[in-house]
C-alpha positions in Angstrom: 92.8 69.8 120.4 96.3 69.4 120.5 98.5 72.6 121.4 100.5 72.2 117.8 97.3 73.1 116.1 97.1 76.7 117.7 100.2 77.3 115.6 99.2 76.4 112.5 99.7 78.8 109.8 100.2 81.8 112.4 103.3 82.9 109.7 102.2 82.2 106.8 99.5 80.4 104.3 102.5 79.2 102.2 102.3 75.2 103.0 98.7 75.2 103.9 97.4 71.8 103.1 100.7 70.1 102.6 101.9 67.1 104.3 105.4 66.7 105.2 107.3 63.4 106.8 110.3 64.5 108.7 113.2 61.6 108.7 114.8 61.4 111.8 118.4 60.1 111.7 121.2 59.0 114.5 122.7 62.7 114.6 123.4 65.2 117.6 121.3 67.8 115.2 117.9 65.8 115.8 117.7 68.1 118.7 116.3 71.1 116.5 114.1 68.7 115.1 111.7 70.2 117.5 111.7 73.8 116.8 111.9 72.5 112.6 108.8 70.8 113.4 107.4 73.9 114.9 108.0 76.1 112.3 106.8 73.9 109.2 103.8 74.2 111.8 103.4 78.1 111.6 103.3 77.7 107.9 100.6 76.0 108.0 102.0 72.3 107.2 101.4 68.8 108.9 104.1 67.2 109.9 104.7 63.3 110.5 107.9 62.2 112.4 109.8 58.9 111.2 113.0 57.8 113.3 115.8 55.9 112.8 116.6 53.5 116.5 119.7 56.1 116.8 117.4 58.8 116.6 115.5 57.8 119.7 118.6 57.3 121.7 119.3 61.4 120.9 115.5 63.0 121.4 112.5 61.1 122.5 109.9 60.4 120.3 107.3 61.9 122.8 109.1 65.4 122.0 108.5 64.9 118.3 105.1 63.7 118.9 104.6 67.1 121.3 106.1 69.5 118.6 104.1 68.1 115.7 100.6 66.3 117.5 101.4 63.0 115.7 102.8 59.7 117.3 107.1 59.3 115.8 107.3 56.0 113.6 110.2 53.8 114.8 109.3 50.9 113.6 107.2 49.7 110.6 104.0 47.3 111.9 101.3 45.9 110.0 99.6 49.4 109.5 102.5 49.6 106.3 103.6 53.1 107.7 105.5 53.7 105.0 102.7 52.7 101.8 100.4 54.8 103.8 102.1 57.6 103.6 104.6 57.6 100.2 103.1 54.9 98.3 101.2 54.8 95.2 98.3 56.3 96.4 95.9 58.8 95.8 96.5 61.0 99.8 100.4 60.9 99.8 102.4 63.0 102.0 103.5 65.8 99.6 107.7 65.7 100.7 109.8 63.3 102.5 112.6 65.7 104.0 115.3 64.2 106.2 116.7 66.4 108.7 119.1 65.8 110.0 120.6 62.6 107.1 123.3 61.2 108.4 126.2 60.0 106.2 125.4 56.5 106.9 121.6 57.1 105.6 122.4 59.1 102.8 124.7 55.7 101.5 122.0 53.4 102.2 119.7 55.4 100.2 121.6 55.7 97.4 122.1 51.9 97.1 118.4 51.1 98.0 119.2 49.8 101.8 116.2 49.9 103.9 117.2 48.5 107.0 116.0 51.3 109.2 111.8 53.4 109.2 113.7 56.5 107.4 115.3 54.2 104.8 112.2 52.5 104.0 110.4 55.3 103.3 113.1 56.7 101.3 112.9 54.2 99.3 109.1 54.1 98.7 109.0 57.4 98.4 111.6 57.5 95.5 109.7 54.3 94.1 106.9 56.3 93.8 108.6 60.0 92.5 107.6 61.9 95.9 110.1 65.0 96.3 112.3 64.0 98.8 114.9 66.6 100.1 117.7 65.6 102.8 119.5 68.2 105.3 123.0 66.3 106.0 124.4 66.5 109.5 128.0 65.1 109.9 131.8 65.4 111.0 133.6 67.5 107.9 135.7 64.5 107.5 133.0 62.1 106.9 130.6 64.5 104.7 133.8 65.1 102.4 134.4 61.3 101.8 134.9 60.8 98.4 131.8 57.6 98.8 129.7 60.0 100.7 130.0 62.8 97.8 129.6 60.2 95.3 126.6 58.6 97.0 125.0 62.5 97.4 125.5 62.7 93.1 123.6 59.3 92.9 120.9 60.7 95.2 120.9 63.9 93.3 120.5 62.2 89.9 117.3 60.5 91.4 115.9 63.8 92.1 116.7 64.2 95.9 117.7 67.7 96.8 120.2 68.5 99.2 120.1 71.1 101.9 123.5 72.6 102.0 125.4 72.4 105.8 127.0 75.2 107.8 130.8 74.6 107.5 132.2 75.1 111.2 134.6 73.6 113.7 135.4 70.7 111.3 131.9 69.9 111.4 129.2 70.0 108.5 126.2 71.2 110.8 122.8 71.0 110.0 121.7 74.4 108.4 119.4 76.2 110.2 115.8 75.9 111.3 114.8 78.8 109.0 117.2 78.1 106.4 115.8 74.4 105.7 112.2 76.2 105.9 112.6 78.2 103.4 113.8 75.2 100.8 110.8 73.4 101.9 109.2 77.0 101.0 110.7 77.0 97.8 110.4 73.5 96.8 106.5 73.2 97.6 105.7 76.4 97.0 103.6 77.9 94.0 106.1 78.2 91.2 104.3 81.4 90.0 107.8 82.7 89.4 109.6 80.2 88.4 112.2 81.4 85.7 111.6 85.1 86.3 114.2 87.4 87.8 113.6 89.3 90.1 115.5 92.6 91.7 114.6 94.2 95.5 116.3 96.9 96.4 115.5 97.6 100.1 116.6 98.8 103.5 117.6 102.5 104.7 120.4 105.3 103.0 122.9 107.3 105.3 123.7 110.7 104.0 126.8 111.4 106.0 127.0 115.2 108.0 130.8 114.5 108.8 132.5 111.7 110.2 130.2 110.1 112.6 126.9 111.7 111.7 124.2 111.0 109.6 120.9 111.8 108.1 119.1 108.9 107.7 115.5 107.1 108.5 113.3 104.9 110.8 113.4 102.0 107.9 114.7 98.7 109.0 114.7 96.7 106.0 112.2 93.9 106.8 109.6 94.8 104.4 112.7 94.5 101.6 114.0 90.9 103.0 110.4 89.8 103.8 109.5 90.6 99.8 113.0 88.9 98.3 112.4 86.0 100.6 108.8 85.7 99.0 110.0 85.9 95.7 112.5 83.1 95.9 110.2 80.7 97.4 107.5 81.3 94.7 110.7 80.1 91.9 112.5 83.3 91.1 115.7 83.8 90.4 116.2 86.9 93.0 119.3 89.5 93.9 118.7 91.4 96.9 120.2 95.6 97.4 120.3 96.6 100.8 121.4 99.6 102.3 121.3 100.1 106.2 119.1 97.1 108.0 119.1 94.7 111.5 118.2 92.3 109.2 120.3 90.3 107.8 118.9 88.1 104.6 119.5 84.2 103.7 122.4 83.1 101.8 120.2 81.7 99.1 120.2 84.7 96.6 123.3 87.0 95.9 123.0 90.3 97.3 124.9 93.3 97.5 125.1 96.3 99.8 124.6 100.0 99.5 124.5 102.7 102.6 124.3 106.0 100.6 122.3 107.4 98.0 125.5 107.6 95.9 126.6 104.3 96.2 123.0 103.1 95.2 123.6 105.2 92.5 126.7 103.7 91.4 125.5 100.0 91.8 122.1 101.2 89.5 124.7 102.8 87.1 127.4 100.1 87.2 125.0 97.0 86.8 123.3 95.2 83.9 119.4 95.6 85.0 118.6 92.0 83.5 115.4 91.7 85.5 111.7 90.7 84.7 110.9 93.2 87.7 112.8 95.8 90.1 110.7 96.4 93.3 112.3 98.9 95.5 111.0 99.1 98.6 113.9 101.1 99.9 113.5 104.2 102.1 115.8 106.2 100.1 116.9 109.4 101.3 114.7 112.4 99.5 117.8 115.6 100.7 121.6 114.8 100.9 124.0 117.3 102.5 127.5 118.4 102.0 129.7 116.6 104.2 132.2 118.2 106.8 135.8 116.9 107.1 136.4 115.3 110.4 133.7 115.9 113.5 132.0 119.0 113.4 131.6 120.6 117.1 128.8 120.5 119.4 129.7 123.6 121.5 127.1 125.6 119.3 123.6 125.2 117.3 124.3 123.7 113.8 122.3 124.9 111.0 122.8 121.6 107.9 121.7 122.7 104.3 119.9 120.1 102.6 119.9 119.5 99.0 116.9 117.6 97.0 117.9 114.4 95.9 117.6 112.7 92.4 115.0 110.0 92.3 116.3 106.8 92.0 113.0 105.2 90.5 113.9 107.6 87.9 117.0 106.6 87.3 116.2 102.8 86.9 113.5 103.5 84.5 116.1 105.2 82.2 117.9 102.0 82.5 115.5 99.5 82.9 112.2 98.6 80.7 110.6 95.8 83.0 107.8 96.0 85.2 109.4 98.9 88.1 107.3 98.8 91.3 107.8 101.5 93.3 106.7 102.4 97.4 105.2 105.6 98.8 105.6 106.1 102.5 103.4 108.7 104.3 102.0 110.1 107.5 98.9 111.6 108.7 97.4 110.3 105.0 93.6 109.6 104.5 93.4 106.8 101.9 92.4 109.0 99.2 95.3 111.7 99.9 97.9 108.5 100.4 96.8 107.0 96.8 96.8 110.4 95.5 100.0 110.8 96.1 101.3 107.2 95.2 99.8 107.9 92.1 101.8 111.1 91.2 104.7 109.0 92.3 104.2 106.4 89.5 103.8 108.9 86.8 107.2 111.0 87.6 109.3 108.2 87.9 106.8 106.3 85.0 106.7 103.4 87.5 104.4 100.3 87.0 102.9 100.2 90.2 102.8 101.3 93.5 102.7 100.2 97.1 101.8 102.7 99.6 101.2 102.9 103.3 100.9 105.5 106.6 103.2 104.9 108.8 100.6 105.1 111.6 99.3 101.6 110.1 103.3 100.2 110.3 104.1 98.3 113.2 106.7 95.6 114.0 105.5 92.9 112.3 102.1 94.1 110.7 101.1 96.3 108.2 98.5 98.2 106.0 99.1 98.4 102.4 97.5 99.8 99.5 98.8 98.1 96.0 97.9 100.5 92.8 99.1 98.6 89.5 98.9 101.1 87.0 96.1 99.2 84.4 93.6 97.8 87.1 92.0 98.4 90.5 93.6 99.5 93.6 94.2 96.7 95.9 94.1 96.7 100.3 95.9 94.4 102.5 96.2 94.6 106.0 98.5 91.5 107.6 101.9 90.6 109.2 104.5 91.5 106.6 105.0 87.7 105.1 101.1 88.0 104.0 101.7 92.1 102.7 105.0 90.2 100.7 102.5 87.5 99.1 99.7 90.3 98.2 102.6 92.5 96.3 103.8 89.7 94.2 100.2 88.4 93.5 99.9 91.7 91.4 103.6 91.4 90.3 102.7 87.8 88.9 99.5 89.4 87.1 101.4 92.2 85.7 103.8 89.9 84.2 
């Protein structure tokens, strides 16, 4: 068994059963191509490499061949690499994606030149109407060449998508590993959502004691991102709140930020709720306090008098008639008691449905969920947080 295979799917589910060829082009960037390779891997995808010659002169094929468990194509022999795997037939690789595409192979492509592996099966696989999507790696100067651009509308009009680069140092740099992932993501993924809009509001509040104090929580945001993330893959049009949070999301969805229960409250008050679905895993603070001006001492015990805070859930509802998902966090909960409570949750704030856990079941990157749609039975996942993403919007797709 080759080591790759350990990997597969350890993430996620998301491209079980999907067969991707990775084009290989003559750019300093092939040298990710290994940990891209890799991380198509822990989604559960197969992954083919296909080089140009410049390639090889950058990163061996024997790494690609390591990082994937299949032999790099550098030249096409009598086995037709390139029918057998784009062609017209019934066992085609499901994407062609070309990462990192050089300027030089996004011209040929446009104007059918297939002088090199990658070109030829670019062009069979557009022959043939296999999504093919294309991660560009160049000098700024050359990636803003009026031929270039034109050559990456041609490409576009034929269907090929483009996988925006990092502008830096006068370079257009390959995006990122877990950028170009989660196009992949998006582009072979479900579609379930496709056309829906969703809203995640998620992440931690700070109620300020004075001026460099603060109430606030354990929450780091991950479950938020993780769910956002999830939606946009599966085709939804998503905008991600987030208050306090390590994490920091993709640039493919708008978001905006919060760090207090008031400013949350502004942005719920301010904006035009437009959504199919709010989810709002946020840990929201339940008590704010009046704050001090300036630093208050620490010569002497401070007693803080906390005030009950307005539900937030609440306050959507009132402005918002969509499906409203709602979280209940609790400790030291049996699993009657915790969808007891998640339950008298929904009804106050007149909430859809309900996610609740025990935080003794939360750890880094696993957790134990209950999901409680309000017409239906109660659902239990226990998973890393990508899978407890998947399980929420399975019922979110059901309820819509």
């Amino acid at each position: 068994m080759h080591p790759s295979t350990e990997l597969r799917g350890t993430k996620s589910k998301r491209l079980e059963g999907k067969r991707i060829i990775l084009g290989v082009t003559g750019s300093i960037a092939a040298v990710d191509d290994v940990r891209l390779i890799r991380e198509l891997i822990r989604h559960g995808a197969e992954v083919f490499p296909v080089m140009t010659h410049s390639a090889t002169k950058i990163i061996h094929p024997d790494a690609l061949w390591f990082a994937s468990g299949n032999r790099a194509v550098v030249e096409l022999t009598g086995d037709v690499e390139h029918v057998k795997h784009c062609g017209k037939i019934p066992r085609r690789a499901d994407l062609l994606l070309i990462a990192p595409c050089t300027s030089n192979t996004i011209s040929k492509m446009a104007w059918a030149v297939d002088d090199t592996p990658v070109t030829t099966f670019a062009a069979t696989a557009l022959g043939t109407g296999m999504p093919v999507m294309a991660a560009p790696a160049m000098h700024e100067s050359m990636y803003d060449h009026p031929g270039v651009r034109e050559n990456m509308r041609k490409l576009e009009s034929m269907g090929v998508q483009f996988i925006s680069p990092r502008i830096e140092e006068n370079k257009a740099k390959l995006a990122s590993v877990d950028e170009i992932v989660l196009a992949v993501l998006r582009r072979l993924g479900r579609g379930d959502l496709k056309g829906k809009r969703v809203l995640v509001i998620a992440g931690s509040t700070r109620e300020r004691i004075d001026d460099v104090r603060c109430i606030t929580n354990f929450s780091t945001g991950k479950t938020g991102i993780e769910l956002a993330i999830a939606a946009w893959t599966r085709g939804a049009d998503v905008e991600l709140w987030y208050g306090a949070s390590p994490e920091h999301p993709p640039s493919f969805f708008p978001s905006k930020r919060f760090d207090s229960l008031d400013s949350l409250n502004s942005l719920v008050s301010d904006a035009t709720l437009v959504f199919d679905t709010i989810i709002v895993p946020a840990a929201i603070s339940d008590y704010t306090v009046d704050k001090a001006a300036g630093k208050l001492g620490s010569e002497r015990p401070l007693t803080l008098e906390l005030h009950p805070a307005p539900k937030v859930l609440r306050q959507l509802r009132r402005r918002f008639k969509g499906l409203l998902v709602g979280f209940k966090a609790e400790s030291g909960a049996t699993s009657d008691e915790l969808e007891k409570r998640a339950r008298e949750m929904m009804d106050s704030s007149d909430a859809d449905m309900a996610v609740a856990n025990d935080m003794a079941d939360v750890k880094e990157d696993a957790t134990r969920i209950l999901i409680i749609p309000r017409k239906g039975g109660t659902r239990t996942f226990s998973g890393g947080k990508t899978e407890a993403a998947d399980a929420v919007l399975d019922e979110v797709v059901k309820a819509l």
